[in-house]
N, C-alpha and C positions, 0 to 999 in steps of 0.2 A: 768534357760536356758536349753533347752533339747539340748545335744548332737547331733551332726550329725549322729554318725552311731547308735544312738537308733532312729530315725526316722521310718517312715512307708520307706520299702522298692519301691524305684522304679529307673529306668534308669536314670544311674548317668553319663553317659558318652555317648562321641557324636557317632551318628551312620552315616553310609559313607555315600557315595549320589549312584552311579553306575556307572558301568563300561563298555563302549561299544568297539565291536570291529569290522571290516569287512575285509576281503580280496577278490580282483580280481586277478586270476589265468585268463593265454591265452588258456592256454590249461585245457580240465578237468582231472579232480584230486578228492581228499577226503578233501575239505577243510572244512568237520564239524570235524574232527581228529586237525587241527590248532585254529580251533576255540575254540574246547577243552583245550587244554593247554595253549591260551591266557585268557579265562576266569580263567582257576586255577591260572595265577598270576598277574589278575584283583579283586581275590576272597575276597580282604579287603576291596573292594569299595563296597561290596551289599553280605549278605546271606541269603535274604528274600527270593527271586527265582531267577531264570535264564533260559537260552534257546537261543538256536541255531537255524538258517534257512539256508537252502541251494538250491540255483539256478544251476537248470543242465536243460539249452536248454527254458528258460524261465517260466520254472514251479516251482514254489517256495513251497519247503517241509518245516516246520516249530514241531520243539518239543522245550515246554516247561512247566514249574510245577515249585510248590514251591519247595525248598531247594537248598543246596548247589550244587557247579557244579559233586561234587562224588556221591553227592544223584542223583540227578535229571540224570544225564548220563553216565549209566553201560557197559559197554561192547556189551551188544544186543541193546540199548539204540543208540547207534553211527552205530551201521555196517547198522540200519535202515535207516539210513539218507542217502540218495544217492550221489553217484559221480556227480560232479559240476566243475562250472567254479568260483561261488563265493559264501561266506557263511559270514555270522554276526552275531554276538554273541551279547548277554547280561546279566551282571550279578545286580541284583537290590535290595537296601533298599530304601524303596519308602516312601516319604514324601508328597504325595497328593494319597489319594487312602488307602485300606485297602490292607493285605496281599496276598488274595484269588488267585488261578490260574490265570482268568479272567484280572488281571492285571500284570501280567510277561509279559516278553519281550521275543525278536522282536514279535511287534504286526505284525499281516497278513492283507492286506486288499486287496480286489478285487474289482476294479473299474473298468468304463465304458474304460477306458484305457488300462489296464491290473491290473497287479497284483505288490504289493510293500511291503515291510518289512522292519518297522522300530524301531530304537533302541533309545533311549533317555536319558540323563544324565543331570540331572538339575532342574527347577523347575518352572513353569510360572505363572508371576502374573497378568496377565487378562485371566485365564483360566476358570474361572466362568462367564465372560461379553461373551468370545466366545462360552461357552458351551450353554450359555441361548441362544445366537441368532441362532447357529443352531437346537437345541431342536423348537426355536418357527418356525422354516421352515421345523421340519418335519425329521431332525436329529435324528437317534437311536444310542443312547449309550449301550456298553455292558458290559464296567468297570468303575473304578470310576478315575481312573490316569487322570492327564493333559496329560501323551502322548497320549492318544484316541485323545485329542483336537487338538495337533499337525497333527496327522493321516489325520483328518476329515480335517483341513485346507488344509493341503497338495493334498487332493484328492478334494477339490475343484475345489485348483487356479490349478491344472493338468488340470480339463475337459475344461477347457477354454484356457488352451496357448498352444503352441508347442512342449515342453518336459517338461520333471519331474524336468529339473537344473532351467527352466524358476519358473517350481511350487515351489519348494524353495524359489528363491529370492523373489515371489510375496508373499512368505507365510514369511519370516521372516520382510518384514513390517506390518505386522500383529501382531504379537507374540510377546510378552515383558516377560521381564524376564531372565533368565538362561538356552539353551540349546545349547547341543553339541550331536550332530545329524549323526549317520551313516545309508541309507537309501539304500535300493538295490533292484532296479528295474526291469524287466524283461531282459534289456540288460546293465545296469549301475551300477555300485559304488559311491554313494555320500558318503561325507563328508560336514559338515556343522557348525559351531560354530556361537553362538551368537553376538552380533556387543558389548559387553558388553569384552565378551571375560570371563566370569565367573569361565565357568570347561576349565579344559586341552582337546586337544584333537592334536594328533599328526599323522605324516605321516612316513612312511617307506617303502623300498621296499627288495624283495626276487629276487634274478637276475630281470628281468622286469617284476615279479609280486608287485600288489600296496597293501599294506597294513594301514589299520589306528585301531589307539587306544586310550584308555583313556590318559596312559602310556606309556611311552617307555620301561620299564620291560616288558610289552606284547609283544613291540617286540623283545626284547631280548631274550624271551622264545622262540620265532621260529627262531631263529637265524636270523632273519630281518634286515637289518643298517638302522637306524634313518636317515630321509632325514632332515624333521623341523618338525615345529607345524602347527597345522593350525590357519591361521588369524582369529582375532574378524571379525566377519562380513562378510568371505569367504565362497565360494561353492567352493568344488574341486570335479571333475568327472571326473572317468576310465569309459573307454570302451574299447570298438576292436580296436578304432581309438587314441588311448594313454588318456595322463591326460591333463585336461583343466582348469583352475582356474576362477573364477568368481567372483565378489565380489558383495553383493545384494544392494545394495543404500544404504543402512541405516546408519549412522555414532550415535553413541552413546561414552559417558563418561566410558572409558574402566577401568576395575575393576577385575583382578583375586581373587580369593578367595585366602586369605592369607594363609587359612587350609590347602590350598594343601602342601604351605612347612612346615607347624606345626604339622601337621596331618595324615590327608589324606593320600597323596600320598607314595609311596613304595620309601624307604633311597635308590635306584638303581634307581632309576628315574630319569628323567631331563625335568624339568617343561621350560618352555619357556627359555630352556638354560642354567638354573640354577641345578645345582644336590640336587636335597632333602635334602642328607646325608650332605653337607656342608652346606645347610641354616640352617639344628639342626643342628651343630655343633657351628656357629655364635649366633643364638639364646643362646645357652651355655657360650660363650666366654662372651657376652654383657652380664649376668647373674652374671656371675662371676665380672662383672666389677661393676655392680651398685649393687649388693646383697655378698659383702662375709661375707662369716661365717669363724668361730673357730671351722673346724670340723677333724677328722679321716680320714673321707672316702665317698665318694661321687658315689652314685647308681644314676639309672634310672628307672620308674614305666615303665615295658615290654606295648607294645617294644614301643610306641611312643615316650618314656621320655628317651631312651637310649643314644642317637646321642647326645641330648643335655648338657647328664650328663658327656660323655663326653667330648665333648666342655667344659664346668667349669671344667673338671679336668685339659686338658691340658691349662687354661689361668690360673687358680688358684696355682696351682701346686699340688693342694689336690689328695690322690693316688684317683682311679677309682677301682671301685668293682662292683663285680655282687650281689647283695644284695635280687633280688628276683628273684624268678621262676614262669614264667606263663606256665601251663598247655595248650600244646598248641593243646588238643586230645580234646577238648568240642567244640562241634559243637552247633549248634541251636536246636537238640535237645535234649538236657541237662535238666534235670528234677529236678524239686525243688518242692517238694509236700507239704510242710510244711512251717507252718510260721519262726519256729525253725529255721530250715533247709535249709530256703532263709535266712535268717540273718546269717548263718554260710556257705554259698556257695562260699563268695570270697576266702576260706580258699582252696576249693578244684581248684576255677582257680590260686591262687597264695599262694606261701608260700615262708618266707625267709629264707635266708643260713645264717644260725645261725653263722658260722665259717668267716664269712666276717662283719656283725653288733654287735654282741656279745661284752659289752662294753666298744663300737665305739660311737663318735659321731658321728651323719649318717647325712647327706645331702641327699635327695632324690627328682629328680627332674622328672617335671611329664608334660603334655601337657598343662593342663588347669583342671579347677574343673569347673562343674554344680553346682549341688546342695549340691554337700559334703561327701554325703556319703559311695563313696566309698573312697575318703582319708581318712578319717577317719579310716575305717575298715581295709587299707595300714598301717599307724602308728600305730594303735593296735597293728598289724600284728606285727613289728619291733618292739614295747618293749616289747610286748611278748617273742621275740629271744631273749633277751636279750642286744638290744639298749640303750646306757645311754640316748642320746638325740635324736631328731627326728626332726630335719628341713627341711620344704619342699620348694621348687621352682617351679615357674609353665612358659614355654614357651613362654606364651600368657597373655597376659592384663587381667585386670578380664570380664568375660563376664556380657553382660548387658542390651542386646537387640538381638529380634529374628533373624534369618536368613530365610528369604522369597524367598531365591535362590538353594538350592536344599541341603542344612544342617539341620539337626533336632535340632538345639538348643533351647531349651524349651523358655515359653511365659516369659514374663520378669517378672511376680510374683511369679517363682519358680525356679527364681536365685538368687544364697547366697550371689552374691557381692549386689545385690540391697538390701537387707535388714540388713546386716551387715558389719559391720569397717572388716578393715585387722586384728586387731586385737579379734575380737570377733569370724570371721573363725576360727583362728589360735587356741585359747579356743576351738569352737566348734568340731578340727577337734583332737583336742587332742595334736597338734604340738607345740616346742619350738619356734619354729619362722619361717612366711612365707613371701613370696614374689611372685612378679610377673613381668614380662618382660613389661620393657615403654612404653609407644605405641609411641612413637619417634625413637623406634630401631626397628620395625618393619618393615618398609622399608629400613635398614640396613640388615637384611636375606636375602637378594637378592645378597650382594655383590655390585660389581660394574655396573652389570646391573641394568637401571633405568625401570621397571616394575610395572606399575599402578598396586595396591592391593585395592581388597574390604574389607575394616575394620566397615563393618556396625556393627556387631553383637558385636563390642566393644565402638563403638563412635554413632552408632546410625546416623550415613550418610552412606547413601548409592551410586552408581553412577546410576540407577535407581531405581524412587518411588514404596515402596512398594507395595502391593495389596490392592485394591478398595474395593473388599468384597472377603470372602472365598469360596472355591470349595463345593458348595451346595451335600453333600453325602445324601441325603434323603432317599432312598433307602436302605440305609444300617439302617436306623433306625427302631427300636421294633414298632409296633401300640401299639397304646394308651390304656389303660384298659377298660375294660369297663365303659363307661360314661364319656369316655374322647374326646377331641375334638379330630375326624378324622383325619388324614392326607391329606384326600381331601379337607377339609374343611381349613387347614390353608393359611393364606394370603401370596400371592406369595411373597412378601418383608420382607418375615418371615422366616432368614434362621434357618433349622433344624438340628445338631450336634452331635455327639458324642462327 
């Protein structure tokens, strides 16, 4: 049996979905400077690209590029952006679409109406059924993302009704799937969330300026008070004339993504009312009720496993320790040039504190395992320092099936829980003994609040059907060699992959 972390290297751990943000100001101001530091504490939801737009008097400026929100806007980067009455942000790791410029966010578009900027978090699964019927009418794409398809709905059902709020509602019966939508129009502020209710997406205000976010940490960063969330299924719109709520018809089987309090979301956060840092910490507690150990001392894999390892210490009584250090200076562009040198890289993002595992029995509690390989290279890690034992716990049920809503959780033939026992992990990952959270306490993280959760990506139900067929990337594909069948030539029911 080959070892998990002798395995061929590749992404062993989840990456976030994105993070949007908008503010309406009455009066003009610099709100790409608020947008900037709401994206910096959005920056764990997406470090593929980002970008900011801002509206002064209806004319809508737009910068964005790949990398992080430090890379992508400098100092001359911001003072370019003009004074406005409103600005929106986005920060993105994109699971439909390649990384390129072309598809960062806020997209621009300029329509027979005017002009509109929009931000997207989430993920849609008839984004290929709408991208083919507009293509067959004559529809030009210039990215490869389902928000483009969002865009193009949206400026649709615009040139046909009365306002941008009416083109919303007419565009999320349209649209399936997962999105939380902030959209900013020549004289408006939408806000918009799925009738699924999948990602967060919240409201706040600055004295009577309106703010919205992934997060409520974003608003925290601008010193903002949290009003609520916004409802599955709602449209909220600022203007001159205050805020107006709406709700689009559609009624759907409501489903937040459980990741958000396993995961995802920032321990300063409050998801649909709920604080992050106390659903890990339950998560923890229920851990320690159905998994204890005979151990020393009880860590957490930084930082998602931290809250929870807490949580088992305080229901366990086992002391709590910091056992490892993540390097928190590696950015995306971190270089690994060697096959060597990728097999020895988790050493440079983590290393343990020999003086807290040093022979301890160690409990080390972690969000979830993919494929293994970075636990693995964790428990090395730890009897390396000098660990006697190494048992690990994981947050979350084992994974088992993809997520078609805006999670990058790999295809289900390159998950460890489908191909092996609990116990043949726990062999392959090097560990004395593992576990993982019930999926009967999973709706226990919530506390006393009764909050529909999406637990597809562990039960394999979802609260909508997945996708019909995949987002057709053809374009992005190499031509054929020579003597190979053209790309004009292949049959349109023939989709082409990466």
């Amino acid at each position: 049996m080959v070892r998990a972390d002798q395995q061929a290297p590749r992404s062993d751990k989840l990456h976030e979905e994105c993070g949007v943000f908008g503010i309406f100001h009455h009066e003009k101001c610099c709100p790409a400077e608020e947008a900037y530091y709401a994206l910096y504490a959005l920056q764990h939801r997406g470090q593929e690209s980002c970008g900011i737009a801002v509206n002064c008097d209806g004319v809508i400026t737009n910068h964005r590029d790949v990398g992080l929100v430090s890379e992508v806007f400098t100092q001359d980067t911001l003072a370019g952006l003009p004074e406005g009455q409103m600005a929106v942000g986005h920060c993105r790791y994109g699971t439909t679409g390649n990384g390129r410029r072309s598809n960062a966010q806020p997209l621009l578009v300029n329509h027979l109406k005017g002009a509109m900027a929009l931000c997207h978090n989430g993920n849609l699964t008839n984004a290929a059924e709408l991208r083919t019927h507009y293509e067959l009418h004559g529809a030009i794409f210039h990215a490869t993302s389902d928000s483009e398809v969002i865009a193009y709905t949206l400026t649709q059902q615009r040139i046909r009704v009365g306002s941008i709020e009416q083109a919303v509602c007419e565009s999320m019966k349209l649209l399936e799937g997962a999105y939380s939508l902030v959209i900013m129009s020549a004289k408006k502020l939408i806000a918009a969330r799925d009738p699924h209710g999948y990602r967060p997406l919240c409201m706040g205000h600055i004295g009577e300026d309106i703010v919205f976010a992934s997060e409520s940490c974003a608003l925290d960063a601008l010193g903002a008070e949290f009003d609520r969330d916004i409802e599955p299924g709602e449209v909220v719109v600022v203007s001159s004339e205050g805020v107006r709520s709406y709700h689009a018809g559609v009624t759907a089987q409501r489903g937040l993504c459980v990741f958000e309090y396993i995961y995802f979301s920032r321990p300063d956060s409050v998801v649909e009312g709920v604080s992050v840092h106390e659903a890990r910490l339950r998560a923890g507690r229920l851990l320690a009720r159905s998994h204890p150990r005979d151990v020393d001392v009880v860590i957490g894999a930084p930082d998602s496993g931290l809250d929870a390892a807490l949580g088992y210490s305080y229901e366990s009584g086992v002391p709590y320790g910091i056992g490892l250090m993540k390097n928190k200076y590696i950015g995306r562009t971190f270089i690994q040039p060697g096959q060597e040198q990728r097999r020895n890289s988790v050493r440079i993002k983590l290393n343990a504190v020999r003086s807290t595992v040093a022979g301890k029995r160690v409990l080390m509690v972690d969000d979830s395992i993919v494929r293994g390989t970075t636990s693995a290279r964790v428990v090395r890690i730890l009897r390396e320092a000098g660990a006697s034992e190494v048992h690990v716990l994981f947050s979350a049920p084992p994974f088992r099936h993809p997520c078609y809503f805006g999670v990058d959780i790999d295809s289900e033939e390159n998950l460890i829980a489908n191909h092996h026992t609990e116990e043949e992990i726990c062999r392959l990952i090097g560990a004395d003994s593992i576990g993982f959270l019930a999926m009967e306490d999973l709706d226990r993280l919530t506390g006393e609040a009764e909050i529909p959760l999406c637990k597809g990506c562990f039960s394999g139900t979802y609260p909508s059907p997945p996708p019909r067929s995949k987002m057709k990337l053809k374009f992005e594909i190499p031509l054929p060699q020579e003597g190979g069948e053209a790309e004009e030539d292949a049959p349109d029911d023939e989709p082409h992959e990466k």
